[in-house]
MIDOSE-1310 file (N, C-alpha, C; in nm, 2 decimals, decimal comma, always signed):
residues 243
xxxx	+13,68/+9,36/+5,64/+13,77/+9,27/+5,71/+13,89/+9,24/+5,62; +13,99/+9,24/+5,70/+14,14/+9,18/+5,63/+14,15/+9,04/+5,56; +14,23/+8,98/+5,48/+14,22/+8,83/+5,45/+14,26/+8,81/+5,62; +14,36/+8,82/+5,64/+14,37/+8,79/+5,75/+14,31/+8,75/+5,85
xxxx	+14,22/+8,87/+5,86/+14,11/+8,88/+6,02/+14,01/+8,71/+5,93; +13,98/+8,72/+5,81/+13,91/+8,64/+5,76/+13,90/+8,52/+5,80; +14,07/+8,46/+5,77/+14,13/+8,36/+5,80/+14,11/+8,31/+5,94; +14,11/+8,40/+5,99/+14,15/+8,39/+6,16/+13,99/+8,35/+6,25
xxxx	+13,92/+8,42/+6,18/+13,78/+8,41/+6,18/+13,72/+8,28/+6,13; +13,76/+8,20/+6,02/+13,70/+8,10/+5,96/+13,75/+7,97/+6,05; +13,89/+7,98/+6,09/+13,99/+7,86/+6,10/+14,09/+7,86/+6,27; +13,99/+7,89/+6,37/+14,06/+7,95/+6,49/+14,14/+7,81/+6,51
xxxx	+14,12/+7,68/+6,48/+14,19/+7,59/+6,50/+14,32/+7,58/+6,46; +14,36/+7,70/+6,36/+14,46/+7,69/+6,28/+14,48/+7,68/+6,09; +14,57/+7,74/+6,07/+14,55/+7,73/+5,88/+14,72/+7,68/+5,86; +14,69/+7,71/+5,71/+14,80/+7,71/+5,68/+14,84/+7,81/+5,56
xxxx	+14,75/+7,90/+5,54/+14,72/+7,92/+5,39/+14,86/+8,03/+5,38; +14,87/+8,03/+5,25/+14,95/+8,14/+5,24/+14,88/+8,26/+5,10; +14,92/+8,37/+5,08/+14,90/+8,48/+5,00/+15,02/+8,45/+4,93; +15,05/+8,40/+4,80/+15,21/+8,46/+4,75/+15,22/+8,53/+4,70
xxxx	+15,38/+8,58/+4,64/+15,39/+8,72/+4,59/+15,27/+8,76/+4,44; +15,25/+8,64/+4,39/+15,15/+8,64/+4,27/+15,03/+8,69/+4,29; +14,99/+8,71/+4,44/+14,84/+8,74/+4,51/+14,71/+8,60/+4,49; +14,80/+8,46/+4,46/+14,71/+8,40/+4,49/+14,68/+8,32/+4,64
xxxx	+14,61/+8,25/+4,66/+14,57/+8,21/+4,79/+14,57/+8,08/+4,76; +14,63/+7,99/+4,88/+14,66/+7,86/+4,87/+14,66/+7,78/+4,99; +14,61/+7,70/+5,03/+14,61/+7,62/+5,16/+14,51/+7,55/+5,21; +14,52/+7,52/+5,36/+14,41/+7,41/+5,34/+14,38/+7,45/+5,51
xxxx	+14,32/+7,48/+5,57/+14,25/+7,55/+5,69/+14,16/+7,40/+5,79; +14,16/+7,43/+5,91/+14,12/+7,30/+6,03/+14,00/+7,35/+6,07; +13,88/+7,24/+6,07/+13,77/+7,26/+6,13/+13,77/+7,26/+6,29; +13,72/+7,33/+6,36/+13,72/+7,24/+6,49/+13,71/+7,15/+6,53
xxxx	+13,65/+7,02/+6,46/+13,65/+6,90/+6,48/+13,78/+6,82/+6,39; +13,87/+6,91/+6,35/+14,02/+6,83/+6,29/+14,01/+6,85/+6,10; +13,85/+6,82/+6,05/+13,91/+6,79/+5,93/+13,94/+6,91/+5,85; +13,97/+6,89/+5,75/+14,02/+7,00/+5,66/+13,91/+7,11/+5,55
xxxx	+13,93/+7,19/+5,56/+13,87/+7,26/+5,42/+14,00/+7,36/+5,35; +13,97/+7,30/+5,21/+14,07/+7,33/+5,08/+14,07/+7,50/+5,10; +14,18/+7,56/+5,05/+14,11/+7,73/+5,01/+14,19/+7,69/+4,88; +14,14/+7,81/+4,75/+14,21/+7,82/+4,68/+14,16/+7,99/+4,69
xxxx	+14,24/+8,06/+4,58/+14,13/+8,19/+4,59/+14,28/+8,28/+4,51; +14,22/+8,45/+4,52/+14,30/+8,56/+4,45/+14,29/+8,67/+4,52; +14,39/+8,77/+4,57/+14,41/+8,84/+4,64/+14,44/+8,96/+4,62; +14,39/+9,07/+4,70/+14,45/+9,24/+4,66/+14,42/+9,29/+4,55
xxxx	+14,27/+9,21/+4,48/+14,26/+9,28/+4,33/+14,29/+9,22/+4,24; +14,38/+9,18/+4,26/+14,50/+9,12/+4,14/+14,39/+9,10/+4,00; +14,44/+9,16/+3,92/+14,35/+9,09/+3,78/+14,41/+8,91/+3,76; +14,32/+8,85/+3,69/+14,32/+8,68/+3,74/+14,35/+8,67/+3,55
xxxx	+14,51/+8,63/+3,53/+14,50/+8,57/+3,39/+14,57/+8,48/+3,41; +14,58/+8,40/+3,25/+14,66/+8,26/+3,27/+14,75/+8,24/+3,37; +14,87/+8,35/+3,42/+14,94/+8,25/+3,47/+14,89/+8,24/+3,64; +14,75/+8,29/+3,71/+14,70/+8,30/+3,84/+14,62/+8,13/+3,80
xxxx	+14,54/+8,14/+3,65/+14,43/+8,05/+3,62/+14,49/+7,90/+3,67; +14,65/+7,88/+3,60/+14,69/+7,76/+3,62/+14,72/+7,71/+3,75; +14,80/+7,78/+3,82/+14,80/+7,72/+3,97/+14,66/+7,71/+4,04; +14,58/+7,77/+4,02/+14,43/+7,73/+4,08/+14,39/+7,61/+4,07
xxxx	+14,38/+7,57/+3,92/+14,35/+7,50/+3,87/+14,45/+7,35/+3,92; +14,54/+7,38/+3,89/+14,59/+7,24/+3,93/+14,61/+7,21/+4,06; +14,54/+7,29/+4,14/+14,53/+7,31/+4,28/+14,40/+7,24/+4,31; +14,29/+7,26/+4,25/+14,13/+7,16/+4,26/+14,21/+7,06/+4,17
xxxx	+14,26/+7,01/+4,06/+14,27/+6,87/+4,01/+14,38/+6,82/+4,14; +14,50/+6,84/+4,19/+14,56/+6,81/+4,32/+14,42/+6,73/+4,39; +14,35/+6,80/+4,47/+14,27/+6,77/+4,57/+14,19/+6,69/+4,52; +14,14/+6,65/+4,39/+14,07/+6,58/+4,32/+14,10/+6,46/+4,33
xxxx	+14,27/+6,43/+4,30/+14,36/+6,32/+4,30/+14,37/+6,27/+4,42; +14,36/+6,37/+4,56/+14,43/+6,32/+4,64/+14,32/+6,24/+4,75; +14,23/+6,25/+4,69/+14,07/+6,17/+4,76/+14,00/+6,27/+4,83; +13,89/+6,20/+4,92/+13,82/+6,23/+5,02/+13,73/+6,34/+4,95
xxxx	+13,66/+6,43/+5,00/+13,54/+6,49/+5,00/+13,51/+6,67/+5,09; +13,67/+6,72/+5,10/+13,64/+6,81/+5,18/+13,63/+6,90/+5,12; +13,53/+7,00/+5,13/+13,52/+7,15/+5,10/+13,66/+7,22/+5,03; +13,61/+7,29/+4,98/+13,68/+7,36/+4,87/+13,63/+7,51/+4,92
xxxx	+13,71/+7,58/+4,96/+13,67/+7,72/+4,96/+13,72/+7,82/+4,85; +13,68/+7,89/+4,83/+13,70/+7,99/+4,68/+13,68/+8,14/+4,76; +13,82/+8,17/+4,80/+13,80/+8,33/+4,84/+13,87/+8,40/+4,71; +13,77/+8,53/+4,69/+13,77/+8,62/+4,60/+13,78/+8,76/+4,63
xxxx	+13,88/+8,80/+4,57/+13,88/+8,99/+4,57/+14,00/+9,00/+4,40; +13,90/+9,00/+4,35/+13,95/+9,03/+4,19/+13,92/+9,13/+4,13; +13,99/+9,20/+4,05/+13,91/+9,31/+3,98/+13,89/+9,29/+3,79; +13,87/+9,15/+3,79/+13,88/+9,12/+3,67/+13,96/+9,05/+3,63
xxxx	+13,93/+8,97/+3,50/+14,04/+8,90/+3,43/+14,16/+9,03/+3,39; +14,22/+8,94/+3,34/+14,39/+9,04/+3,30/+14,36/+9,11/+3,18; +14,37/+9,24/+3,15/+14,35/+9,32/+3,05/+14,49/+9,32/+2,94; +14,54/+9,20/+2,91/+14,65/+9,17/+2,82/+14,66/+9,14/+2,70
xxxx	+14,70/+9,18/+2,59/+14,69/+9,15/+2,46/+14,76/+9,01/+2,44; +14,84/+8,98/+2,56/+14,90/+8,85/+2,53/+14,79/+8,72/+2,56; +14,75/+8,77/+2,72/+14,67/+8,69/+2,75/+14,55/+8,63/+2,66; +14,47/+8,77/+2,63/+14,35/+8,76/+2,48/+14,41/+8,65/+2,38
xxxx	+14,56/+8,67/+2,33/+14,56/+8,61/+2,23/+14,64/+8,46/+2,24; +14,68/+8,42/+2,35/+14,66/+8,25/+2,37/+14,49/+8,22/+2,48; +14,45/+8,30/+2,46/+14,26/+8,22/+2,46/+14,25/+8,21/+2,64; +14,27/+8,33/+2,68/+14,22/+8,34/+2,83/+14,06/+8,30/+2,87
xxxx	+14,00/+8,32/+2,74/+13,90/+8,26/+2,80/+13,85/+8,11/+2,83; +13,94/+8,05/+2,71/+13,98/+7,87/+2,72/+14,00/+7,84/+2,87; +14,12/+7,94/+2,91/+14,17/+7,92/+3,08/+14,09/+7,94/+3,19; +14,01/+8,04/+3,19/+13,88/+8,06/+3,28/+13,78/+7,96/+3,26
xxxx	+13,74/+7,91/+3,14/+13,67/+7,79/+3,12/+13,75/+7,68/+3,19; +13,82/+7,68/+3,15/+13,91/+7,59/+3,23/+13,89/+7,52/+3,37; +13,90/+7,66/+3,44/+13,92/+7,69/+3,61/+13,78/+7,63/+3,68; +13,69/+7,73/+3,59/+13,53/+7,69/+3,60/+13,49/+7,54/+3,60
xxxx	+13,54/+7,47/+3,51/+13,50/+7,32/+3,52/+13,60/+7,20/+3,62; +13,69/+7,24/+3,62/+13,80/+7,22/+3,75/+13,72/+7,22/+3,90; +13,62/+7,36/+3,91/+13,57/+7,34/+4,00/+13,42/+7,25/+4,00; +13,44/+7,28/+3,87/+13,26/+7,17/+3,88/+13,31/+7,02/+3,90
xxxx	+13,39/+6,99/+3,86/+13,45/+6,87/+3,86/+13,46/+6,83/+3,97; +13,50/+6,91/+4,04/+13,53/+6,87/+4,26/+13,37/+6,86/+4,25; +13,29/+6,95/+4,24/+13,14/+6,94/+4,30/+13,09/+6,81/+4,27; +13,10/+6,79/+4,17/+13,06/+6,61/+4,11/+13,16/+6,53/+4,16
xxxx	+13,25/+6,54/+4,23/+13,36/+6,46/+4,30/+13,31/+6,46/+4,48; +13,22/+6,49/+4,49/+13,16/+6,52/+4,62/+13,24/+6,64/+4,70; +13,31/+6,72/+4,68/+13,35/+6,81/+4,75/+13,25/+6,94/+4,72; +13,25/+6,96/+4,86/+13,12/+7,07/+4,84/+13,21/+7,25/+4,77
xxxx	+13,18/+7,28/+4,65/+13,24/+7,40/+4,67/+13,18/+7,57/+4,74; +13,26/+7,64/+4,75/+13,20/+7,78/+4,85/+13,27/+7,92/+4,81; +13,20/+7,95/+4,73/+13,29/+8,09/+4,71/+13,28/+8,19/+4,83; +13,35/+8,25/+4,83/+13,37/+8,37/+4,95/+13,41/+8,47/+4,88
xxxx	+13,34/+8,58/+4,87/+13,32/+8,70/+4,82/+13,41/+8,83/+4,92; +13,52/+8,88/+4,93/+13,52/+8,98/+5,04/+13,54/+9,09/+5,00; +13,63/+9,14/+4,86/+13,64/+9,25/+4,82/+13,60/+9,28/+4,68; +13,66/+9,27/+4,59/+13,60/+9,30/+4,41/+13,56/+9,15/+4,38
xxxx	+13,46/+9,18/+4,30/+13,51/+9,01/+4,19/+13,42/+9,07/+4,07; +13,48/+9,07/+3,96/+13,44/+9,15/+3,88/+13,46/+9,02/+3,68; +13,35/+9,06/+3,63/+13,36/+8,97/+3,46/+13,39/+8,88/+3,47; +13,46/+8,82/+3,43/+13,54/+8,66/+3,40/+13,64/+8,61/+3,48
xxxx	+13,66/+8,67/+3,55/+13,75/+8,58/+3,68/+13,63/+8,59/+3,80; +13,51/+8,67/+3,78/+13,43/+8,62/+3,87/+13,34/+8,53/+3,87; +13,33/+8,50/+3,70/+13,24/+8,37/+3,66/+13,32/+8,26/+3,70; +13,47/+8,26/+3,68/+13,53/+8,12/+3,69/+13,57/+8,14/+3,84
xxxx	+13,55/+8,16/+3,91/+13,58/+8,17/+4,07/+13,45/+8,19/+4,15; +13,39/+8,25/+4,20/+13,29/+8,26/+4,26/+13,17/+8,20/+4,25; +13,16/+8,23/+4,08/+12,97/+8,20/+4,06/+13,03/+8,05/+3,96; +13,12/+8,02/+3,99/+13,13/+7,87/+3,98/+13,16/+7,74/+4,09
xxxx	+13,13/+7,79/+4,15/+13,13/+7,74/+4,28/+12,94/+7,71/+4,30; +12,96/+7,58/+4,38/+12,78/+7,53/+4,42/+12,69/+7,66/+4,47; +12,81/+7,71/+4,57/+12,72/+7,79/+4,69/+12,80/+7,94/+4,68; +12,77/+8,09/+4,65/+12,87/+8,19/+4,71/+12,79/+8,29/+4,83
xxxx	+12,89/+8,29/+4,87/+12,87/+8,37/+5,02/+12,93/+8,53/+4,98; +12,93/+8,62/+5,05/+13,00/+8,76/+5,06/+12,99/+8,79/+5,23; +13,09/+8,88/+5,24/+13,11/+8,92/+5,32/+13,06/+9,09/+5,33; +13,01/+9,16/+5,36/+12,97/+9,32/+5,37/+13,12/+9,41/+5,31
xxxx	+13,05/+9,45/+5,26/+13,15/+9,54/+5,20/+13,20/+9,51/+5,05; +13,16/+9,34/+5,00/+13,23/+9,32/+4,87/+13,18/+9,37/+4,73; +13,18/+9,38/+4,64/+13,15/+9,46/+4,51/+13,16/+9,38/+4,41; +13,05/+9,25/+4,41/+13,04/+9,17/+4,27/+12,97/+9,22/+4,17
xxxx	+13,01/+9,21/+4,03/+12,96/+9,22/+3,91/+13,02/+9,17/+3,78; +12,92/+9,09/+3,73/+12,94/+9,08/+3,60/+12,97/+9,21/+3,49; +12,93/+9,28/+3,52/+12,97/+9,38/+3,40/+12,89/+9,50/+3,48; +12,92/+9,63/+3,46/+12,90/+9,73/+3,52/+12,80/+9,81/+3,38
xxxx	+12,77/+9,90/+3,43/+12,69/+9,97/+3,33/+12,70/+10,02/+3,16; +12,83/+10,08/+3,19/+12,94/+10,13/+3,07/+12,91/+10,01/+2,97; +12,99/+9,89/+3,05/+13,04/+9,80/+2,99/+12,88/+9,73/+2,94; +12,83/+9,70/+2,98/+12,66/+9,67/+2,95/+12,54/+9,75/+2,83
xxxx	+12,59/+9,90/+2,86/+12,58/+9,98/+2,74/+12,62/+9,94/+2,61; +12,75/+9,92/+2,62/+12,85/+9,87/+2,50/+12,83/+9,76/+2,43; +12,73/+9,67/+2,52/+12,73/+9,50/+2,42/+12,57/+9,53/+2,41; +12,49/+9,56/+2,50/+12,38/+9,58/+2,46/+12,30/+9,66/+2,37
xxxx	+12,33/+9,72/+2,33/+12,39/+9,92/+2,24/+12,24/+9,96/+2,28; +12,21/+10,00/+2,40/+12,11/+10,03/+2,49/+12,19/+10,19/+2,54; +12,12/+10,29/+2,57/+12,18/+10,41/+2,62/+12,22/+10,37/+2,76; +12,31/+10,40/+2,82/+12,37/+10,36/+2,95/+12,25/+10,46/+3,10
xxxx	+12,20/+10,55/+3,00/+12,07/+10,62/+3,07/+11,93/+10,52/+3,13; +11,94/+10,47/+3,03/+11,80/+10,38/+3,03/+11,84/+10,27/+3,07; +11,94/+10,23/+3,10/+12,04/+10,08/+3,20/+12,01/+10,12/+3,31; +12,05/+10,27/+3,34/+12,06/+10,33/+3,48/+11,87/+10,31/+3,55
xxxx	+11,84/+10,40/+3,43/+11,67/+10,39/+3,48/+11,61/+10,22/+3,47; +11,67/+10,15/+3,47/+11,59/+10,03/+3,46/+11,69/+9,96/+3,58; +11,78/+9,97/+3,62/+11,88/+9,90/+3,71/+11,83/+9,93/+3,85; +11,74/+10,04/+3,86/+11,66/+10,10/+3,96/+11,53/+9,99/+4,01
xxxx	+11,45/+9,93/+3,92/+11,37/+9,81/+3,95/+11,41/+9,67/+3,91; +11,47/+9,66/+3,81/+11,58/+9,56/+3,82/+11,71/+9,49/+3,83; +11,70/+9,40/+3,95/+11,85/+9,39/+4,02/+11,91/+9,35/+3,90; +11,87/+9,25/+3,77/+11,94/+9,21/+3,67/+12,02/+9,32/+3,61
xxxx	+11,97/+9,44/+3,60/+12,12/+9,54/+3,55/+12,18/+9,61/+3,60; +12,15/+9,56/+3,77/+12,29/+9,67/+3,82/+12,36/+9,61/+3,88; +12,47/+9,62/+3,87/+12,57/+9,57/+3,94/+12,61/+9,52/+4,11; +12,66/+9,53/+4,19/+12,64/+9,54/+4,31/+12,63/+9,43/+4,42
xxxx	+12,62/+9,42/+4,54/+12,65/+9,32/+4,65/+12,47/+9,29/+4,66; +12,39/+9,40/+4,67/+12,25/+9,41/+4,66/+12,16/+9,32/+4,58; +12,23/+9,35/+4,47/+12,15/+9,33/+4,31/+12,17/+9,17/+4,30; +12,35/+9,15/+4,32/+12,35/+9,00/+4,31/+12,29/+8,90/+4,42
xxxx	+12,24/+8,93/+4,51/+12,20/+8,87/+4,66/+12,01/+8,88/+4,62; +11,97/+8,97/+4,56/+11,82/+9,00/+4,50/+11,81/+8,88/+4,39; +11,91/+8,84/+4,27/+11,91/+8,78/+4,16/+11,94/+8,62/+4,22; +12,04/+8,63/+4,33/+11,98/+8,45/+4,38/+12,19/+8,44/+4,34
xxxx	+12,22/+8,53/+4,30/+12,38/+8,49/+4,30/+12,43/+8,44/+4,41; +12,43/+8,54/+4,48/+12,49/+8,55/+4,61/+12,40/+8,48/+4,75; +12,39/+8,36/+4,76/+12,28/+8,28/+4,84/+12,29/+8,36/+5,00; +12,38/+8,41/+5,07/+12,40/+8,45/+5,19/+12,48/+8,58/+5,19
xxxx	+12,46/+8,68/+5,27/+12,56/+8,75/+5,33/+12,63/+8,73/+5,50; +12,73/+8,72/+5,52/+12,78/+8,60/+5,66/+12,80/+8,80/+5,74; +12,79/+8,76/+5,88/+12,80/+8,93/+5,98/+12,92/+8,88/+5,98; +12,98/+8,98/+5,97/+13,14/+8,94/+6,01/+13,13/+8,99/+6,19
xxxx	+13,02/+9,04/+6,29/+13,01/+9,05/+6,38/+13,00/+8,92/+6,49; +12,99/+8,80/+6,40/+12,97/+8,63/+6,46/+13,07/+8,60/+6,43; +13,11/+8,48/+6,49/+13,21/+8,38/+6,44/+13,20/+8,35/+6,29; +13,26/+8,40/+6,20/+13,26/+8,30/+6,08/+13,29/+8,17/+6,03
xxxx	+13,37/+8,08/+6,17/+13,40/+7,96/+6,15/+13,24/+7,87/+6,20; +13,13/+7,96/+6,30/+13,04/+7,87/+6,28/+12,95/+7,89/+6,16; +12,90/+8,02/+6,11/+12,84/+8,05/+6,01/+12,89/+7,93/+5,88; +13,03/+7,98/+5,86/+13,06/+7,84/+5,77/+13,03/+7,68/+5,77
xxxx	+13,06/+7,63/+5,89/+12,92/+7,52/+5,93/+12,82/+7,50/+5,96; +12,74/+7,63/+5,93/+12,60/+7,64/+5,92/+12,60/+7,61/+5,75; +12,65/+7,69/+5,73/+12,64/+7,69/+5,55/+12,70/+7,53/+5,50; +12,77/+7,46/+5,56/+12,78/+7,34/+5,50/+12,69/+7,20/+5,59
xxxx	+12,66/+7,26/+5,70/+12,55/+7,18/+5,71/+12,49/+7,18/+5,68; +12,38/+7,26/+5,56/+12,27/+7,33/+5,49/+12,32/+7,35/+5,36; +12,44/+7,26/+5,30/+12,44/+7,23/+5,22/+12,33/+7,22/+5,10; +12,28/+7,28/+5,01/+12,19/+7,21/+4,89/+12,20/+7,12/+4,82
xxxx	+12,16/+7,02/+4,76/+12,18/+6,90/+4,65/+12,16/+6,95/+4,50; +12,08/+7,09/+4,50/+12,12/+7,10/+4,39/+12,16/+7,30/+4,37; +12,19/+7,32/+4,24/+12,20/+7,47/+4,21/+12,05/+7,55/+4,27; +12,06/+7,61/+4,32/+11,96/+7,71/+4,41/+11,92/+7,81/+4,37
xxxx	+11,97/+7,90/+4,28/+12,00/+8,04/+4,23/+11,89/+8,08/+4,19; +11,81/+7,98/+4,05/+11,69/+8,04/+4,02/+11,60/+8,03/+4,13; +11,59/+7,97/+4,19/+11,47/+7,94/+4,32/+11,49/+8,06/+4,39; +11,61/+8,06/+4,46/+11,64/+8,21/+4,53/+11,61/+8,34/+4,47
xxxx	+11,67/+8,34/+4,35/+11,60/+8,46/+4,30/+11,41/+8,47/+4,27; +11,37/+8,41/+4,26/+11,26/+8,39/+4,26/+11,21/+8,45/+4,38; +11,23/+8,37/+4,49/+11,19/+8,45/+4,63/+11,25/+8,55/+4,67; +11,32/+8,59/+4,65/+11,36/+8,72/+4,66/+11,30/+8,88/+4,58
xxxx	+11,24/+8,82/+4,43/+11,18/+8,90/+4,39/+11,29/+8,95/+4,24; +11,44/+8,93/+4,24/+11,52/+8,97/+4,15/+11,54/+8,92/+4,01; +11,45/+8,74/+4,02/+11,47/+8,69/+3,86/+11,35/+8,59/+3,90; +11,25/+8,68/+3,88/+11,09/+8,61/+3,91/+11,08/+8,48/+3,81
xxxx	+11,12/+8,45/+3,70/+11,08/+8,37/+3,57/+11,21/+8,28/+3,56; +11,31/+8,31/+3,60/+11,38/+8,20/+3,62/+11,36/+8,08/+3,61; +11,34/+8,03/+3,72/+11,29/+7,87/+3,77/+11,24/+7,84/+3,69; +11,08/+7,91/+3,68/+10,98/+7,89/+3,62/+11,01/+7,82/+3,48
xxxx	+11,11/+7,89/+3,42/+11,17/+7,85/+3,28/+11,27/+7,71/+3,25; +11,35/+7,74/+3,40/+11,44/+7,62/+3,36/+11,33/+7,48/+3,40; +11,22/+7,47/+3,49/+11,14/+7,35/+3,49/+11,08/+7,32/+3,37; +11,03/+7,42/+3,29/+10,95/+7,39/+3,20/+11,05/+7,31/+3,09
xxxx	+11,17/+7,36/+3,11/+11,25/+7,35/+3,02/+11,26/+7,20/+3,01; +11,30/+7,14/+3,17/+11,34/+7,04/+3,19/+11,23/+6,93/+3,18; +11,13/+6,99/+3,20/+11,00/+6,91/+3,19/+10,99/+6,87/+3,05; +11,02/+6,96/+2,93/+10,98/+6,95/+2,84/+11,05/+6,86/+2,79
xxxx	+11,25/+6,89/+2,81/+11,33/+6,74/+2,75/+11,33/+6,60/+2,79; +11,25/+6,60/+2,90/+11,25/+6,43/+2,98/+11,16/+6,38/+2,85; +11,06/+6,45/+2,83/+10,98/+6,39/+2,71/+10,86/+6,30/+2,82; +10,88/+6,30/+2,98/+10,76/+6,26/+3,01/+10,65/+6,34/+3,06
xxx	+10,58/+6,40/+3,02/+10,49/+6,52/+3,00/+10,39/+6,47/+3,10; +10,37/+6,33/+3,10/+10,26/+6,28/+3,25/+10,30/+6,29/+3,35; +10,42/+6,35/+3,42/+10,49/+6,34/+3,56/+10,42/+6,46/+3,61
């Protein structure tokens, strides 16, 4: 699907959003019943560096300031942060960190956030856009990954052979729309054959209260030990061991 058809699909009541020539996404879209949901998001690939980070950003603190509690949507088609020696060297990753707690900050502000997955989202503009968001959705056809094989080879100094042979039974090393929806990333894939404006209020009426991911992956089969670890975890720091 198009941003377009997307838009048109989520918001038949009407939007407003615009694409600017920067490729970022900005606006604020009508529910059928009148209220609003926020977009922010990045378009046509565009690699996401400082100067995309900043208007996002002050785009969730905006909405932060301006009250109320509405949804925050996060549409994504990135093909990575900016491959810039400028960018690296005033601290792009400061600015992605950045972006990422901007949006956590709405979530603890009661606005529910929602990533929307439709074309790439790829390293560090996909951590600070998508998988920093409460909830992410995709659309068929999108292509998330934290790091691809090559690149996984490289920090892990593992033969990219034996990534390949192991990415075959676990979703954890391969890349993909698959792998991340197996691992509990990706909580939904929406048919773009339905309305997506109800599917979206299905997904916010089914809101969760808390992060879901390791549970999901768990039932799914993609990050069996997950959960498992973060309770023990948490069990262990309350310090009350009789609960």
């Amino acid at each position: 699907m198009t941003l377009a058809e997307i838009l048109a699909g989520l918001f038949p009541a009407g939007h407003d959003v615009v694409t600017r020539p920067d490729h970022l996404i900005l606006g604020t879209g009508r529910r059928a019943d009148g209220r609003p949901v926020e977009l922010i998001g990045i378009a046509d690939g565009e690699a996401l560096g400082i100067a995309g980070v900043l208007p996002l950003a002050a785009r969730v603190l905006d909405i932060l300031a301006g009250g109320g509690t509405a949804p925050i949507l996060v549409l994504v088609d990135t093909q990575g942060q900016l491959m810039s020696r400028r960018d690296e060297m005033l601290g792009l990753n400061e600015y992605l960190a950045h972006l990422a707690k901007c949006l956590l900050l709405a979530s603890r502000g009661g606005h529910s956030t929602i990533g929307l997955n439709y074309g790439k989202a790829v390293a560090g503009a996909f951590l600070a856009t998508a998988l920093a968001t409460d909830v992410l959705i995709a659309l068929p056809g999108a292509e998330p990954a934290v790091m691809d094989l090559p690149s996984m080879a490289r920090v892990t100094k593992l033969p990219e052979d034996k990534l390949k042979h192991m990415s075959k039974t676990t979703p954890v090393f391969s890349p993909g729309l698959a792998s991340m929806t197996a691992v509990g990333a990706v909580a939904e894939v929406w048919d773009p054959a339905k309305p997506l404006a109800d599917q979206l209020e299905a997904t916010l009426a089914a809101f969760p209260a808390r992060d879901m991911r390791d549970t999901l992956g768990a039932e799914r089969g993609g990050r069996p030990i997950a959960a498992q670890i973060a309770r023990r975890v948490a069990w262990q720091a309350s310090g009350d061991h009789h609960a």
